[in-house]
N, CA, C and O atoms as a DFTB+ gen file, in Angstrom:
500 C
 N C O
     1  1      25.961      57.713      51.004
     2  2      25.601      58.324      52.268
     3  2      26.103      57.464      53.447
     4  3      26.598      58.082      54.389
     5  1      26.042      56.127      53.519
     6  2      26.565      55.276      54.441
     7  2      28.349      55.354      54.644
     8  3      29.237      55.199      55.482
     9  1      28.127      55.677      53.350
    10  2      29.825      55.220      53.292
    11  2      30.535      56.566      53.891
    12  3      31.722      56.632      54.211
    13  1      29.510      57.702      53.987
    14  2      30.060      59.071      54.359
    15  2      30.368      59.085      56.332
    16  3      31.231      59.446      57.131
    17  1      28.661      58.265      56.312
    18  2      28.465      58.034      58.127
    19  2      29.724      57.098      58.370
    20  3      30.636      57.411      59.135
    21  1      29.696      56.318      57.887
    22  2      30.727      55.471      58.475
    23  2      32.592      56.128      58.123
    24  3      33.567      55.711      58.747
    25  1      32.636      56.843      57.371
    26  2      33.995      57.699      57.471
    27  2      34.109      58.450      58.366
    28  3      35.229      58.607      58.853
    29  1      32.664      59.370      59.027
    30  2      32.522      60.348      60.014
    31  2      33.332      59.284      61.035
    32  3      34.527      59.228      61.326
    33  1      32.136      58.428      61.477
    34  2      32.588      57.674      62.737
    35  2      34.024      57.111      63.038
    36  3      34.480      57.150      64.181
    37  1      34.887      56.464      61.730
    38  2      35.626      56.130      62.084
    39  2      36.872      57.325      62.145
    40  3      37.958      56.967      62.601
    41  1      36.695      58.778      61.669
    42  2      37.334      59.444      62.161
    43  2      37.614      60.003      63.403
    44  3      38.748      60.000      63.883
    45  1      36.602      60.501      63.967
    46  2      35.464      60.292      65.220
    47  2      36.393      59.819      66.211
    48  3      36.970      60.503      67.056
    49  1      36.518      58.004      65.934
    50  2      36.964      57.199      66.622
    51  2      38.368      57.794      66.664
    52  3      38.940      57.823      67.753
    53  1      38.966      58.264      65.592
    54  2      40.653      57.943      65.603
    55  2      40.820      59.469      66.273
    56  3      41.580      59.478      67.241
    57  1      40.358      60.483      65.990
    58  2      40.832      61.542      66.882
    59  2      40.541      61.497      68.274
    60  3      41.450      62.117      68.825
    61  1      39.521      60.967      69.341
    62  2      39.517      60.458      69.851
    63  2      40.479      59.633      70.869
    64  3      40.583      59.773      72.087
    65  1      41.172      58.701      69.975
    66  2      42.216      57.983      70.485
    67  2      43.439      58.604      70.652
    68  3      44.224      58.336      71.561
    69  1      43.656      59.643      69.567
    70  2      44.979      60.323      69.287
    71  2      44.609      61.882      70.337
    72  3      45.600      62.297      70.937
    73  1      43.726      62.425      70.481
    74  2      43.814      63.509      71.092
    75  2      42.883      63.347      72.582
    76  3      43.030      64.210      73.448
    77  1      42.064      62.352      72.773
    78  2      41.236      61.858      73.961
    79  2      41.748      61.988      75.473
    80  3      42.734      61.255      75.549
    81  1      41.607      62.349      76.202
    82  2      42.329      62.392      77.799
    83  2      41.031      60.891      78.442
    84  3      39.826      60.782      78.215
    85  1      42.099      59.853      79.370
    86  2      41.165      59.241      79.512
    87  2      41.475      59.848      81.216
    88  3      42.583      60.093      81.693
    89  1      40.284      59.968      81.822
    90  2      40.589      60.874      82.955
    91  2      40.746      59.268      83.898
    92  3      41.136      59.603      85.017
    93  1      40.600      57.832      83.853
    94  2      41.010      57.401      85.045
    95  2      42.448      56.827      85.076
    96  3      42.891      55.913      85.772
    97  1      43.208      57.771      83.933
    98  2      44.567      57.196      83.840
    99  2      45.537      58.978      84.423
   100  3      46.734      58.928      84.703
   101  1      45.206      59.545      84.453
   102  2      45.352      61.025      84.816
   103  2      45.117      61.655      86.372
   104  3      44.078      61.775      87.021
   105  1      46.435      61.984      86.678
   106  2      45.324      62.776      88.336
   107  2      45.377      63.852      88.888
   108  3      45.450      64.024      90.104
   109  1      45.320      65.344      87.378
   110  2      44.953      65.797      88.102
   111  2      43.763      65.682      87.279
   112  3      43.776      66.336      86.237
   113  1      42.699      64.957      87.547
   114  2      40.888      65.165      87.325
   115  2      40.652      65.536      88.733
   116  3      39.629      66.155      89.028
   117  1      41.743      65.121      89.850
   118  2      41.886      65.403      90.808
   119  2      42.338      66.971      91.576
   120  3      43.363      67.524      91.175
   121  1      41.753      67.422      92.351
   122  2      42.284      68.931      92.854
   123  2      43.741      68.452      93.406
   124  3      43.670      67.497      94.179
   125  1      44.993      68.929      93.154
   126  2      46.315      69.365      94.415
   127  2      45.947      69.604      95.613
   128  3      45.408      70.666      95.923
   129  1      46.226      68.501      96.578
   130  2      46.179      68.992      97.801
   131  2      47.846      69.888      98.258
   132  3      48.853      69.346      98.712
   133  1      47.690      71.036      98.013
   134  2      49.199      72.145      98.100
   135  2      49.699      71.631      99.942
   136  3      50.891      71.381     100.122
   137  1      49.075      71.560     100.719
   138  2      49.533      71.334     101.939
   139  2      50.201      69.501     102.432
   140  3      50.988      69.204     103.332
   141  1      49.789      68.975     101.845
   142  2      50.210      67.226     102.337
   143  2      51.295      66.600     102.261
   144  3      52.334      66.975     101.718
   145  1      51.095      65.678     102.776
   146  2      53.020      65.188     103.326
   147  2      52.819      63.987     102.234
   148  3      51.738      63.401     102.280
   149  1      53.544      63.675     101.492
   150  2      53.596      62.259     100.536
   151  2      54.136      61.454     101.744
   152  3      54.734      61.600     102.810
   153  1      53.667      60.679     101.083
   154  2      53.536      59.045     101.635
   155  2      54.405      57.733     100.451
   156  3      54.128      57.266      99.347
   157  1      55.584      57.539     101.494
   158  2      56.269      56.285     100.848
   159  2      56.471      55.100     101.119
   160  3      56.274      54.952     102.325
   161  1      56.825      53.959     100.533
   162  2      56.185      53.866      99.126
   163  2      54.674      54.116      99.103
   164  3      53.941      53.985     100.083
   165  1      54.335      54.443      98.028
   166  2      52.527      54.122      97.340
   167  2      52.184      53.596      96.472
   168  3      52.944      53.701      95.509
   169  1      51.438      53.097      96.344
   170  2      50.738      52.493      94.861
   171  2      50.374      52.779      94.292
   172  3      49.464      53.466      94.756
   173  1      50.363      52.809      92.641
   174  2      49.808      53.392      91.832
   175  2      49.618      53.008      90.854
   176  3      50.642      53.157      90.187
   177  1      48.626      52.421      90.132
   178  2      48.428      51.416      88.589
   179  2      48.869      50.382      88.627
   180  3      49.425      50.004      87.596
   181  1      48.838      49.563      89.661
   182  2      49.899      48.504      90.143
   183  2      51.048      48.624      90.943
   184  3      51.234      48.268      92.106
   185  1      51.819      49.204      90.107
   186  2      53.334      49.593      91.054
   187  2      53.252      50.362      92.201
   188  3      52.313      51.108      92.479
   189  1      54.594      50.105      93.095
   190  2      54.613      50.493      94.086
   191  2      55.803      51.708      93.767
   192  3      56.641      51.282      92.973
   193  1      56.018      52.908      94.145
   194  2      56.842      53.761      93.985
   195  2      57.208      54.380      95.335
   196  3      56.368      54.859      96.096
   197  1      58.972      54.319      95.663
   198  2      59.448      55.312      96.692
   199  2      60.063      56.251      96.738
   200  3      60.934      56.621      97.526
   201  1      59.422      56.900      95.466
   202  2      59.772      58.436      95.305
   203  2      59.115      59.527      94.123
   204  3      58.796      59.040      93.038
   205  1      58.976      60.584      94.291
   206  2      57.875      61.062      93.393
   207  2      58.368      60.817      91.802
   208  3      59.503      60.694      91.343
   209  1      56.998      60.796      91.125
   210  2      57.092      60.278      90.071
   211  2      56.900      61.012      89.025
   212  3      56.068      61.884      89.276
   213  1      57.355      61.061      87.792
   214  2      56.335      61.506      86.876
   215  2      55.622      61.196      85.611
   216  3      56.047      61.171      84.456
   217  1      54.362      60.950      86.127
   218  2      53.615      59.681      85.238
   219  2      52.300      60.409      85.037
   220  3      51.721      60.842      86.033
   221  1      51.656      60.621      83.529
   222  2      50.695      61.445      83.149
   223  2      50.323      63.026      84.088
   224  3      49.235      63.433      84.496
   225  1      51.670      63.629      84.199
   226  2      51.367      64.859      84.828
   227  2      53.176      65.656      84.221
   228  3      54.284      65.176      83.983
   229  1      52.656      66.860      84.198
   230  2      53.454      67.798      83.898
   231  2      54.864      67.715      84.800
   232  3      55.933      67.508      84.226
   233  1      54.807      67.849      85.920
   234  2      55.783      67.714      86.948
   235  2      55.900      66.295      88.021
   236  3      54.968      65.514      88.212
   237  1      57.026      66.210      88.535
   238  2      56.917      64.701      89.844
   239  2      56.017      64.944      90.693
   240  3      55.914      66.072      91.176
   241  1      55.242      63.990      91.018
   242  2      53.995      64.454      92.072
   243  2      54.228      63.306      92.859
   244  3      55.045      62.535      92.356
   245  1      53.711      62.933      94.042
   246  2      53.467      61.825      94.746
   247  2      51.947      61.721      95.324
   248  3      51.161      62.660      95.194
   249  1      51.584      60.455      95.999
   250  2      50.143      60.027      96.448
   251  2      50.558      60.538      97.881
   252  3      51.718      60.647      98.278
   253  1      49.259      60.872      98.687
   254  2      49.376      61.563     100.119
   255  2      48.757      60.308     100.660
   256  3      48.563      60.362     101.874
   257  1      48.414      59.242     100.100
   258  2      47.979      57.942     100.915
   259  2      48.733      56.632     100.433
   260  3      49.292      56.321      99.381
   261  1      48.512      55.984     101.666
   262  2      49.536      54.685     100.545
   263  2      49.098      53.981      99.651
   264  3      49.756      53.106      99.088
   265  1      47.944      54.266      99.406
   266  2      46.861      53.540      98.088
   267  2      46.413      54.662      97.391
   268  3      45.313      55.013      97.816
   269  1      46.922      55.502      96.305
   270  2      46.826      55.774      95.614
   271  2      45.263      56.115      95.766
   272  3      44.417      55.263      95.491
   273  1      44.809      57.804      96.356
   274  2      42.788      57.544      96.068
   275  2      42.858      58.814      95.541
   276  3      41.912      59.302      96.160
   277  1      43.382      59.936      94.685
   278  2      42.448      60.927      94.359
   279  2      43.735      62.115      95.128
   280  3      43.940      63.185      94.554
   281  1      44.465      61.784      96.357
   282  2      45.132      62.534      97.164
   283  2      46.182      62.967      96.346
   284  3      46.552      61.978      95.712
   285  1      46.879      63.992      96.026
   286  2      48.330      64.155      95.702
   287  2      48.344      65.150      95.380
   288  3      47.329      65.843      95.318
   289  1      49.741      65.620      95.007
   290  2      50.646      67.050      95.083
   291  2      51.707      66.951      94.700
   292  3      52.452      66.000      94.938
   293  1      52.017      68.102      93.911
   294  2      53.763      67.997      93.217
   295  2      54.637      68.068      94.202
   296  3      54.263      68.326      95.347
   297  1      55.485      67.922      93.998
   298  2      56.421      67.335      94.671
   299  2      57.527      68.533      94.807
   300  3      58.367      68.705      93.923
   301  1      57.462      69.361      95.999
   302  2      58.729      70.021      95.999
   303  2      60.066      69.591      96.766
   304  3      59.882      68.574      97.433
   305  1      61.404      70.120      96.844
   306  2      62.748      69.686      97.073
   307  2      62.783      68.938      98.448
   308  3      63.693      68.247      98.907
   309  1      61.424      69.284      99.054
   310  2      61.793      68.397     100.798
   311  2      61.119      67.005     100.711
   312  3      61.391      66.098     101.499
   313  1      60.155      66.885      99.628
   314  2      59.111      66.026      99.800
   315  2      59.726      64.308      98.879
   316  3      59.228      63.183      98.922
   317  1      61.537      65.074      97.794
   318  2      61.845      63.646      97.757
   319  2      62.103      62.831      98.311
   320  3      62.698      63.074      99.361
   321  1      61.868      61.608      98.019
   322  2      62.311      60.540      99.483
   323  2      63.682      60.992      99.542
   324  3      64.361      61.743      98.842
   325  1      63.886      60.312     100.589
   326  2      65.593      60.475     101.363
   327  2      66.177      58.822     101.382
   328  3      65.558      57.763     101.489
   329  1      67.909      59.169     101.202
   330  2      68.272      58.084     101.513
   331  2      67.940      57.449     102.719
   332  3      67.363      58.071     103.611
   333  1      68.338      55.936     102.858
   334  2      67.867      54.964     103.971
   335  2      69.549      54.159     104.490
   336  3      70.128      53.173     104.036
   337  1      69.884      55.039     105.522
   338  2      71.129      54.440     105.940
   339  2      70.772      54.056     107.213
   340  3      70.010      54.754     107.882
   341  1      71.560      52.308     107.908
   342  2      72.411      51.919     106.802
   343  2      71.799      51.423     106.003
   344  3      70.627      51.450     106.377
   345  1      71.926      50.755     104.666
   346  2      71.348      49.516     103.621
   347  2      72.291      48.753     103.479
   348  3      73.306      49.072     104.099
   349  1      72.329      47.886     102.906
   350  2      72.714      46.180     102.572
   351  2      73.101      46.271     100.917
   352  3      72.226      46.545     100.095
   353  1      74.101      46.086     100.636
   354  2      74.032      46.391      98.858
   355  2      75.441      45.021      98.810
   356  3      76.479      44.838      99.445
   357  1      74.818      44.402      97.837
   358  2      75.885      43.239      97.897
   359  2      76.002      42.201      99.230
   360  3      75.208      41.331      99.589
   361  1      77.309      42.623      99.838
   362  2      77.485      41.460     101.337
   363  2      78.263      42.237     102.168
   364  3      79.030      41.855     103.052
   365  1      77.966      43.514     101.763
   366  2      78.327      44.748     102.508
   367  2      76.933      45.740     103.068
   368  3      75.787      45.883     102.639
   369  1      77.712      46.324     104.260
   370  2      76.336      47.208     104.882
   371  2      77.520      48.864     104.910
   372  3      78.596      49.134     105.443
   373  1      76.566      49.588     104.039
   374  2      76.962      50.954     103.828
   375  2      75.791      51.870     104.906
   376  3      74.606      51.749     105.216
   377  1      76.793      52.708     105.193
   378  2      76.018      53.731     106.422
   379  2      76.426      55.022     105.485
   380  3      76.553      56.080     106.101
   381  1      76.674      55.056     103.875
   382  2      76.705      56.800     103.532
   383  2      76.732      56.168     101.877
   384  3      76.971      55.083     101.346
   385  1      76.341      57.531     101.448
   386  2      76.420      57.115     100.127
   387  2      77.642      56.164      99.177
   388  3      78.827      56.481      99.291
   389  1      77.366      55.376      98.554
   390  2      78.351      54.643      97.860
   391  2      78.885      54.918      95.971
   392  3      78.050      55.410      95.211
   393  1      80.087      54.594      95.518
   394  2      80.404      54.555      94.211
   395  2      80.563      53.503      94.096
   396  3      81.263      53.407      93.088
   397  1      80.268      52.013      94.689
   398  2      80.309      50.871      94.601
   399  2      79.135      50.437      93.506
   400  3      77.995      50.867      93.675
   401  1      79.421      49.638      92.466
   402  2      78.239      49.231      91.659
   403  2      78.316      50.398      90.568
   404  3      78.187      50.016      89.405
   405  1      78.479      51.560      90.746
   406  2      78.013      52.437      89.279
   407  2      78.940      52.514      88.370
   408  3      80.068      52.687      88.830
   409  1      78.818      52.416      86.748
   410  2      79.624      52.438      86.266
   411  2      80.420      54.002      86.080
   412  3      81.564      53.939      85.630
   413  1      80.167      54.638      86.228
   414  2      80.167      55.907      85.889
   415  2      81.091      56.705      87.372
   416  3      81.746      57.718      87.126
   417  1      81.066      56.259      88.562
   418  2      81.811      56.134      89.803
   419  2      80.497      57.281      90.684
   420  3      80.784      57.951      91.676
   421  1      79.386      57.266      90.164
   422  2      78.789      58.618      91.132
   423  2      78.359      57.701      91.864
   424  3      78.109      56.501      91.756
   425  1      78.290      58.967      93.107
   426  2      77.372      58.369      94.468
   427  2      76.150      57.965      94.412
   428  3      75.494      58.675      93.651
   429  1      75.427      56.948      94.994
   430  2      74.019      56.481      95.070
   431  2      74.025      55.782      96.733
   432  3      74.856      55.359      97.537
   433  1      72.591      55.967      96.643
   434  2      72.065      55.252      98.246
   435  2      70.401      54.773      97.801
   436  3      69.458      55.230      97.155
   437  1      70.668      53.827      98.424
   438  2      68.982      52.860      98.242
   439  2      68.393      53.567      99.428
   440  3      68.816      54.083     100.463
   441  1      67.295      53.382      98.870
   442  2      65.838      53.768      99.118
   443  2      65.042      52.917     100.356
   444  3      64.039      53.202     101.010
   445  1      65.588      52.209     100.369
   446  2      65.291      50.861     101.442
   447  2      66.588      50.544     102.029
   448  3      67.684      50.983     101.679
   449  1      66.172      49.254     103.504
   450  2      67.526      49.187     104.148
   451  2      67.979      48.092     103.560
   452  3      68.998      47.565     104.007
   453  1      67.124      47.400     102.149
   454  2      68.189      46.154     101.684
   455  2      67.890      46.506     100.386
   456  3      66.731      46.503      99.971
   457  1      69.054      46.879      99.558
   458  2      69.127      47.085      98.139
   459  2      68.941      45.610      97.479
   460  3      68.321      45.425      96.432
   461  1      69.526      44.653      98.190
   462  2      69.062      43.175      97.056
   463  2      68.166      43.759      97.286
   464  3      68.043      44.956      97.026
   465  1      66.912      42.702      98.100
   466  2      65.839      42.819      97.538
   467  2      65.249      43.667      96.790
   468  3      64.718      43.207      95.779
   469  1      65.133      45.464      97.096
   470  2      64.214      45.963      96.692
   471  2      64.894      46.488      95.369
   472  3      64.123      46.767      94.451
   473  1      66.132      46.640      95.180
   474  2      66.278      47.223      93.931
   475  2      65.947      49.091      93.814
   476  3      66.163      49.743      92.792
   477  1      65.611      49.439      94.603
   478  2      65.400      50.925      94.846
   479  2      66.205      51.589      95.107
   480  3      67.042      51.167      95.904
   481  1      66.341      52.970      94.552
   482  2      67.689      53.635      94.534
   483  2      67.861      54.848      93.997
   484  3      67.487      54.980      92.831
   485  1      68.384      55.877      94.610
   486  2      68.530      57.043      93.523
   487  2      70.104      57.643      94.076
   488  3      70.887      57.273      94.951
   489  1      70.093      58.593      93.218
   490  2      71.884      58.932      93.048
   491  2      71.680      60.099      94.050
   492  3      70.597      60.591      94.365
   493  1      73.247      60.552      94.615
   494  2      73.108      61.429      96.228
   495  2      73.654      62.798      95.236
   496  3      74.226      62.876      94.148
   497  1      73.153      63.784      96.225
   498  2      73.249      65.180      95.084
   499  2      74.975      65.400      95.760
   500  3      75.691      66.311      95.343
């Protein structure tokens, strides 16, 4: 009989782990605010992000505050960040998208006005 309780529980435990939602890692436990302007960068689980993301949610969403509280909304085509011209990439200052650096030759523009430091970046459509 023990040995039955204690098989319950530790099954218990393992579905649980394997099928469990932990809601303070998740957001929408949170309502969509459909109307709000994202806010860049924000924080979120630590990291800082400058552009919508997609992290425990179906689609890219972003935070509507810069600390990450409960606020956010998916992310439609106006609400990705935008390039930041000019920026600093190397010991050069670019005022438009660049093929400098990619292996592949596509265009990209940082996210910030100094690519050293921040390392932020996404490719130009």
């Amino acid at each position: 009989m023990v040995l039955h309780v204690v098989f319950l529980l530790l099954w218990v435990c393992w579905l649980h782990s394997v099928f469990g939602q932990d809601y303070e890692d998740t957001i929408t436990h949170f309502p969509e605010v459909k109307d709000g302007k994202c806010v860049f960068p924000f924080q979120y689980r630590g990291g800082i992000f400058y552009d919508c993301i997609k992290f425990k949610a179906k689609h890219k969403w972003c935070s509507l505050t810069k600390t990450y509280q409960g606020q956010w909304k998916y992310c439609s085509e106006e609400d990705f960040a935008k390039c930041v011209f000019p920026f600093w990439y190397r010991r050069l200052i670019y005022r438009e998208c660049t093929e400098d650096g990619d292996a592949f030759g596509r265009k990209w523009c940082s996210l910030t006005q100094n690519y050293n430091k921040d390392k932020v970046w996404k490719y130009c459509d």
